[in-house]
Each structure stands twice: as C-alpha cells, then as structure tokens.
C-alpha positions as CSV (number, residue, x, y, z in Angstrom):
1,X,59.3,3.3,-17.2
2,X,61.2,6.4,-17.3
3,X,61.4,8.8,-14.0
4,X,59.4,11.6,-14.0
5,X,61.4,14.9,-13.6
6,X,60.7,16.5,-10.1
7,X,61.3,20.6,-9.3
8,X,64.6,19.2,-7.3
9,X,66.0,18.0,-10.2
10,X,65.5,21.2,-12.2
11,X,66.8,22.9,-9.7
12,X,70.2,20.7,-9.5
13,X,70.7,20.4,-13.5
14,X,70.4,24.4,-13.2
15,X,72.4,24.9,-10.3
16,X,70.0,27.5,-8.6
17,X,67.8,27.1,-5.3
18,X,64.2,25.0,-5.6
19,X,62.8,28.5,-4.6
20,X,64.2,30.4,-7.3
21,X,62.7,27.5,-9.8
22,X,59.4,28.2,-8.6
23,X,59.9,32.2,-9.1
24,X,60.9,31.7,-12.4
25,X,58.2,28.9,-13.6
26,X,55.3,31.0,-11.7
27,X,56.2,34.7,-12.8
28,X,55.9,35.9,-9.4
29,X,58.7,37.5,-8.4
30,X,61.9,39.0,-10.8
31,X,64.4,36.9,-11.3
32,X,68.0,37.6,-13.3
33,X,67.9,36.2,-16.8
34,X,70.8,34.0,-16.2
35,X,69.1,32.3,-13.7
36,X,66.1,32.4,-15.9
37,X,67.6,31.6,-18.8
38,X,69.5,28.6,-16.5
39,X,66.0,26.8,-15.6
40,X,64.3,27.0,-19.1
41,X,66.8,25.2,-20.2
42,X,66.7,22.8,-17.7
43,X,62.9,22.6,-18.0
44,X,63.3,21.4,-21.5
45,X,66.3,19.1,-20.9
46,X,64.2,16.9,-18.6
47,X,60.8,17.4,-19.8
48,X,59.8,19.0,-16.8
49,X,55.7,19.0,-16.3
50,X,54.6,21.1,-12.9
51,X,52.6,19.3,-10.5
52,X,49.2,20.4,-10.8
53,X,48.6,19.3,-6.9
54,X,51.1,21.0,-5.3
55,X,50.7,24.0,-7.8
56,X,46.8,24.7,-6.7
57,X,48.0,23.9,-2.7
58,X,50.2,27.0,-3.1
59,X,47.8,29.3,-5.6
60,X,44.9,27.5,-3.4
61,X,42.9,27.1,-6.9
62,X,42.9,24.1,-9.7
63,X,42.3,26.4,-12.5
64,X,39.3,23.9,-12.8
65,X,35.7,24.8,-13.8
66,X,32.6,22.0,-13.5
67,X,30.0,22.6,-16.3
68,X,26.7,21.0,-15.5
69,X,25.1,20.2,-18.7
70,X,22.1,18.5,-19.4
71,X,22.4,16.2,-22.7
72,X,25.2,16.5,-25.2
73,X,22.9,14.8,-27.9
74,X,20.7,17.8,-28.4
75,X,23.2,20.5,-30.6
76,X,22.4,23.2,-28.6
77,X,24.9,22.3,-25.5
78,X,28.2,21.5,-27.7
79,X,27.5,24.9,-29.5
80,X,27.1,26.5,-26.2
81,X,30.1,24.5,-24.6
82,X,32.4,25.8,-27.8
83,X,32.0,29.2,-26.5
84,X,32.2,28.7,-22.8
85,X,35.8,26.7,-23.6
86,X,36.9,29.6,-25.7
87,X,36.7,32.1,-22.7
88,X,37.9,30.1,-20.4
89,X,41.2,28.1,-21.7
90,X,42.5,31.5,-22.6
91,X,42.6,32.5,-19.1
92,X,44.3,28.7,-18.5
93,X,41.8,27.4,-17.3
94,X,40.0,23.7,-17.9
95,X,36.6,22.5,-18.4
96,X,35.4,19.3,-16.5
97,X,32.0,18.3,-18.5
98,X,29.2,16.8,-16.2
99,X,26.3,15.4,-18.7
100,X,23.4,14.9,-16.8
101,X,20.6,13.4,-18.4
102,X,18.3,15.4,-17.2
103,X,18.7,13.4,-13.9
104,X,18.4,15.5,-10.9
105,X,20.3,12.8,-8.5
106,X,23.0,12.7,-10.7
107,X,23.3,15.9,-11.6
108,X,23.6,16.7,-7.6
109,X,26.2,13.7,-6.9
110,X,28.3,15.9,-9.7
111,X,28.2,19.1,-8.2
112,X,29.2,17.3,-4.5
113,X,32.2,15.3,-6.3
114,X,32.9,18.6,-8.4
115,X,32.8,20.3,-4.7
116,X,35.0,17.1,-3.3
117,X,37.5,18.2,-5.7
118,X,37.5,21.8,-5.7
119,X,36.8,23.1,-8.8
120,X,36.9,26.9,-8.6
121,X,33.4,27.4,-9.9
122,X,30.9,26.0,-11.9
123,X,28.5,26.7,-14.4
124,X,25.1,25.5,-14.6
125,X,23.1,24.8,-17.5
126,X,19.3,24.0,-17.7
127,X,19.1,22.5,-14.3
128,X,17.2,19.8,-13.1
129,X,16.9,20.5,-9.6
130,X,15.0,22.7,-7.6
131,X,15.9,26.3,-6.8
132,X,16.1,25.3,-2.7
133,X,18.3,22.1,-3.1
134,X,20.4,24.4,-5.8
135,X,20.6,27.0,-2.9
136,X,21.4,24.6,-0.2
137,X,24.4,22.9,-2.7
138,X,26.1,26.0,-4.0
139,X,25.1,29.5,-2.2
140,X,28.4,30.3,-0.5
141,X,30.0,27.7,-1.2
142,X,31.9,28.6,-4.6
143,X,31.8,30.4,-7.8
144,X,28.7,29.9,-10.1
145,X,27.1,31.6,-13.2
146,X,23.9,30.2,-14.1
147,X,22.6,29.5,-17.9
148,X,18.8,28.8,-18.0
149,X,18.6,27.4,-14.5
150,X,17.3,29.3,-11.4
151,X,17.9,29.6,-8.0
152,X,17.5,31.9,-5.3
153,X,20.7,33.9,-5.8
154,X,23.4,33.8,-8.3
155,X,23.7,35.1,-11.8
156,X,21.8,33.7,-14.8
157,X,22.0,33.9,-17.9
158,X,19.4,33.7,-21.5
159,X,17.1,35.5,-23.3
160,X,13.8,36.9,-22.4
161,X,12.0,33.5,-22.5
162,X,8.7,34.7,-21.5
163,X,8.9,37.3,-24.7
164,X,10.7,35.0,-27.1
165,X,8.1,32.1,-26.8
166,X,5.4,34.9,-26.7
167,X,6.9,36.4,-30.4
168,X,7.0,32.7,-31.9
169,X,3.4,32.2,-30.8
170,X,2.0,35.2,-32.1
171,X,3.7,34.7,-35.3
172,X,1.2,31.6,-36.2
173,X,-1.3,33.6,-34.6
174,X,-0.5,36.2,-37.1
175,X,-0.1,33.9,-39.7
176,X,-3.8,33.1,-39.4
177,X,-3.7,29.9,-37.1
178,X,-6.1,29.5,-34.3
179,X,-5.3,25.6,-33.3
180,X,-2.0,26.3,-32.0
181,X,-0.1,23.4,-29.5
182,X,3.3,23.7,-27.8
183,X,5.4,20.8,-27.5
184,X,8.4,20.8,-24.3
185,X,8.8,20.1,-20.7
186,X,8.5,21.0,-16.7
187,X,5.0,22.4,-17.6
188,X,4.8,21.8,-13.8
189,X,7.1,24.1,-12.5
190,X,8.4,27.3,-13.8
191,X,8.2,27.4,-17.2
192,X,9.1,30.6,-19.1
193,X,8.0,29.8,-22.3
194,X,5.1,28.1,-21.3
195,X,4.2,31.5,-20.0
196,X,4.8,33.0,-23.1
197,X,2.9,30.7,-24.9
198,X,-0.4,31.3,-22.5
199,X,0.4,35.0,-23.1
200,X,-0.1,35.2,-27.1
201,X,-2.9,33.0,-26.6
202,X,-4.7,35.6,-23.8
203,X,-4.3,38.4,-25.7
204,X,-5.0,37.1,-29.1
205,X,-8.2,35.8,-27.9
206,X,-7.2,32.6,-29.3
207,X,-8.8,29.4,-27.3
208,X,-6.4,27.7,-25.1
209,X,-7.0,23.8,-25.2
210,X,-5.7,21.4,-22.9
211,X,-4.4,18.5,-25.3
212,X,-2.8,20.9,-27.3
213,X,0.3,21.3,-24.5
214,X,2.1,18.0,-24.8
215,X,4.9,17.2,-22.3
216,X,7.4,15.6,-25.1
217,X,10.3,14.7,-22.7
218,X,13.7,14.8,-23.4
219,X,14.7,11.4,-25.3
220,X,13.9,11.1,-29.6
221,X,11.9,8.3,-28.9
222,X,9.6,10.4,-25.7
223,X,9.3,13.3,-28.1
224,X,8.7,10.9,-31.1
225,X,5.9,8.8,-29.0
226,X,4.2,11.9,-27.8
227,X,3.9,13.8,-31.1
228,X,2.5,10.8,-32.5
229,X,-0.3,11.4,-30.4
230,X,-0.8,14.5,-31.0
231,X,-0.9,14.0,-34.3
232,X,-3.6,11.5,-34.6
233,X,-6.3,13.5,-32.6
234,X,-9.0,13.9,-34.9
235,X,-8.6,18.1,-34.6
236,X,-5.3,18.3,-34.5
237,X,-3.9,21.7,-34.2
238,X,-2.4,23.6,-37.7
239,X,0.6,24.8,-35.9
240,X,3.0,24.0,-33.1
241,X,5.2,26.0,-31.3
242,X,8.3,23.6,-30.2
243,X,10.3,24.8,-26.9
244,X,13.6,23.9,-28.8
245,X,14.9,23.0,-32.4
246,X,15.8,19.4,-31.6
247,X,12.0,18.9,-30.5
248,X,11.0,20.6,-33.5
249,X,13.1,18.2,-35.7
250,X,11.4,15.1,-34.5
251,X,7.8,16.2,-35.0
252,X,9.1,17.2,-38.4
253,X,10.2,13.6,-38.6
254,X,7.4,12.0,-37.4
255,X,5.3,14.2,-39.3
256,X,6.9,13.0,-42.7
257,X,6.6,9.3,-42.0
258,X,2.6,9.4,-41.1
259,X,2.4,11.4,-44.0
260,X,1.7,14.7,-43.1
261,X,3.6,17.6,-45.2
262,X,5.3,20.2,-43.7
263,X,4.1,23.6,-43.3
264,X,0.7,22.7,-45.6
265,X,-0.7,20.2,-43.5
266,X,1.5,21.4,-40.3
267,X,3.2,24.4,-39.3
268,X,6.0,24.0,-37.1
269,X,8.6,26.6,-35.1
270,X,11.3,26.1,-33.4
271,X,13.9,27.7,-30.4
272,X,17.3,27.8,-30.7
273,X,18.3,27.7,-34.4
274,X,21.1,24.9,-33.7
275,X,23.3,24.4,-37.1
276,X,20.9,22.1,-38.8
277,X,18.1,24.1,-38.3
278,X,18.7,26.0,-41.9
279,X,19.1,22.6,-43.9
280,X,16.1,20.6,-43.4
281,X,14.4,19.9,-46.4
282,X,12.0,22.4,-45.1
283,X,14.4,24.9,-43.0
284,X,13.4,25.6,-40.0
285,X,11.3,29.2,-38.9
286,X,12.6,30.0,-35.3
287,X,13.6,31.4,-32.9
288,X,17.5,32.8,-32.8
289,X,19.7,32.5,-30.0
290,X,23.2,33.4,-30.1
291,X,24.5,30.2,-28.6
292,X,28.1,30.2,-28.5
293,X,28.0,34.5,-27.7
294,X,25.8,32.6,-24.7
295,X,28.8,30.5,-23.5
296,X,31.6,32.9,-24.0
297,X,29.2,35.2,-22.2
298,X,29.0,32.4,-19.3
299,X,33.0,32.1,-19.5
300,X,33.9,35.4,-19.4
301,X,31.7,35.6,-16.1
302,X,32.9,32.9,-14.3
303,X,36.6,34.1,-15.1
304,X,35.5,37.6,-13.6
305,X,33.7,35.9,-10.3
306,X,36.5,33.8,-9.5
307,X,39.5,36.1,-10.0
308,X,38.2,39.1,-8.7
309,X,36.4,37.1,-5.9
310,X,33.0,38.8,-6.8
311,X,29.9,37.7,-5.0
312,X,26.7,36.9,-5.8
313,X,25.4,34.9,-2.5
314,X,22.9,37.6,-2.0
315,X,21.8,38.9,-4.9
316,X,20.4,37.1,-7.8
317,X,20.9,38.8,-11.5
318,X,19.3,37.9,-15.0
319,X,21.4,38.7,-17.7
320,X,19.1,38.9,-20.8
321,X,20.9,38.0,-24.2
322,X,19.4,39.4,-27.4
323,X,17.1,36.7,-29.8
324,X,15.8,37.2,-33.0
325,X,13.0,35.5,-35.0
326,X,14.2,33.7,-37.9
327,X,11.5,32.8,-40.9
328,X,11.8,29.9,-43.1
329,X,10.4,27.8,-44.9
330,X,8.2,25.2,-41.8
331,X,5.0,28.0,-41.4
332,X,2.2,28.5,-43.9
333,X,-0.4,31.1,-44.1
334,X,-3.9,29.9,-43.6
C-alpha cells in the first residue's frame, strides 16, 4: 500500500516551512510565486490530498450540508436535490443525503448523527416531525433553511399551498364537477392544501363529503390500496384533486386496470408536474412548481446563512415561490 503524502512532506520536497504550505494551499495570506510556484509542484509530485479533518479544525467548518429528504422514489425530491447540489458544490461545498421514509424516528437519529458530525447546516425537506421536537433539535443549534416543513422559527421555503390547492380545486369545480375527492396525507395536522381544498369547496357551495378525503399514504402500494377503494363506492366522485403527481400517477394506474378511462369516467389533477407528468398516455393537468429553481433557491440560502452567519433563531420567514396551473389532457368537462 503506498504512503499517503502528508503536508511535511510537501513542505520538505519544496524546501519551504509547513506554514508557508498551508498559506499557499488555503489562499490566506500572499505568498512569493517561487514559493508558490515551489509547493504546486510538489503537490502534484506526491499526489498530495489535504486532510479534510484537520482542514475544518482550523476553518472550524466541514464544508458539509445534511439534506433531510423524505423518499427518493417519488421524482419530486431528486429534481429538487439537482438544484440544491448545483448551488451548493459551487461554493465547495458537499451534500450528505438523509432519506427518511417518512419516518419521524429516523429522520431525528439523522439530524443528531448529522449534529454529531458537524455538518454546517442542513436543509429540511417535507418533515415528519413536529414543529416543537424540530425546535427543540435545531433552534440555535446550526444553520437550517426549511423546504415544506415547519417549525417555530427558521426560514421556509414553497409556494402558496393553501392558494395552489385552492386554484386546482376550483378548476374541476369550474369545469362543472360537484363530486370532487382529494387524495394525500397528515389530514391530521397542518395541512395546507387540505385547507385549500375545504376553501374551493366553501365558497363554491359545493358539498363537502367525508369519504371523499382519502389518506393515501406514502408507499405505491398504500396509495394503490386506498384508491381502490375509493373507486369502488357506488358514488364515486367525477374528479380528484391529488396532493402530488406521483399520487396522481397511481390512481391513474389503478384506474386503467379496473377499467375506468381517464378523464371521461375520472378526472384527475395533480401537484408538482415531475418530468413524467407530460408523457402519460393522458398527460397530466397540474399544478407547476419550479422544482429545481426550489432547491437552488434552498442552496443559495443555506450558503448565505452559513457564511455570513445570518440568524433565524427568532424569526420564522416563508419564502413563497411562484406556481402555475398546467392543463392537459386528465380533466373533462361535465
């Protein structure tokens, strides 16, 4: 096994002070370009790689950031996990990916190990834990942006849920259906496009019924079972509103093999529009979210909290990115 190069044998080979290595490899201080010039070359000589360790105890940072992600099977989170990357490894930084599950207890034994190993800030995607044990884990402890997850300070970031879901609804409403379901999650807790859902329905005057709101879960086969069921009741709604484009796709699926045609037996929108949204064989109406402008957004922020040693322990900030409504080819007009 060949021996690793250390910064005492740069400095040797170069003939120049282990102090005046480090000036030259870190940029902080001028150095003359013979000496410069003196340590490249030894750098390259013996394949000389810096110690990260004894690097961050000096800087007193890893150039590390934790991203707490939910599930990497649904397209939305790579998408949003290309543009977080691009703002951050420009800066030199590196991503440490922490998929979840949607399991609070192991999203929370990442963060403490991500803590453990001092990351220099994290960024939180569609959280499973509850805005007091988020508090108690992060508040004041390091740098964090928030993307769809809440808590009682911090900086988060999404679109105007509430109004997105409330546009998607009112479009079937508008389209001329009355028997209108919503397919998602957490209708227990806070649920912002559940309340936009409730919202087109109030003011519409359109009936609100109970078995329409169907808590699919977060696995194909939970959403699959669950839309079955829905499916089957005897008056079954016309149209659903799905809280994200992967949901949509498996009641489109499910749809197709108990033989009901989409949109003239069932209209269906999505939330998101992920990459395959636009080629179904019937593409996808929904709604549009800039995904990767999401996660550069989320890069760019951490980046700025952590070098300029912003805080947000006391403050908590919603940083609304802009949606659009996308119509295809999955609604009909009744």
């Amino acid at each position: 096994m060949d021996k690793i190069s250390t910064i005492k044998d740069v400095a040797k080979m170069a003939n120049v002070s282990i102090s005046t290595v480090s000036r030259v490899l870190n940029g902080s201080t001028p150095v003359s370009r013979e000496s410069s010039e003196k340590v490249y070359r030894a750098v390259e000589a013996l394949d000389y790689k810096p110690n990260a360790m004894a690097r961050s105890l000096i800087s007193k940072k890893t150039m590390t950031i934790a991203v707490i992600i939910p599930n990497l099977s649904n397209l939305f989170f790579p998408e949003l996990l290309r543009g977080i990357s691009k703002a951050v490894e420009k800066e030199g930084y590196f991503l440490i990916i922490c998929n979840t599950d949607y399991n609070s207890e192991k999203e929370e034994r990442y963060i403490n190990r991500m803590l453990e190993r001092r990351v220099d800030g994290f960024i939180i995607v569609s959280t499973s834990i509850s805005n007091k044990k988020l508090t108690h884990l992060l508040k004041g402890k390091t740098s964090v942006v928030f993307v769809y997850s809440y808590a009682d300070f911090g900086y988060n970031i999404m679109e105007d849920g509430i109004k997105a879901t409330y546009d998607a609804t009112k479009y079937l409403i508008d389209m001329g259906h009355k028997k209108i379901a919503c397919v998602g999650w957490r209708f227990k807790g806070v649920n912002v496009r559940y309340m936009g859902f409730i919202k087109a329905l109030e003011e519409s005057d359109v009936k609100f019924r109970d078995e329409y709101v169907i808590d699919c879960g977060y696995s194909k086969e939970e959403i699959t079972n669950n839309t079955i069921k829905l499916l089957q009741m005897k008056d079954r709604p016309t149209g659903v509103v799905a809280f994200n484009d992967d949901t949509a796709i498996a009641i489109m699926m499910a749809a197709k093999n108990m033989g009901i045609s989409i949109p003239e037996e069932l209209s269906i929108i999505g939330y998101d529009n992920i990459s395959i949204s636009n080629i179904l064989l019937k593409p996808l109406t929904t709604i549009s979210v800039p995904i990767q402008k999401m996660g550069m957004e989320a890069g760019e922020k951490i980046i700025e909290i952590i070098d300029k040693g912003i805080s947000y322990s006391d403050v908590y900030i919603e940083k609304y990115i802009p949606y659009k409504l996308i119509e295809r080819e999955s609604v009909k007009v009744l």
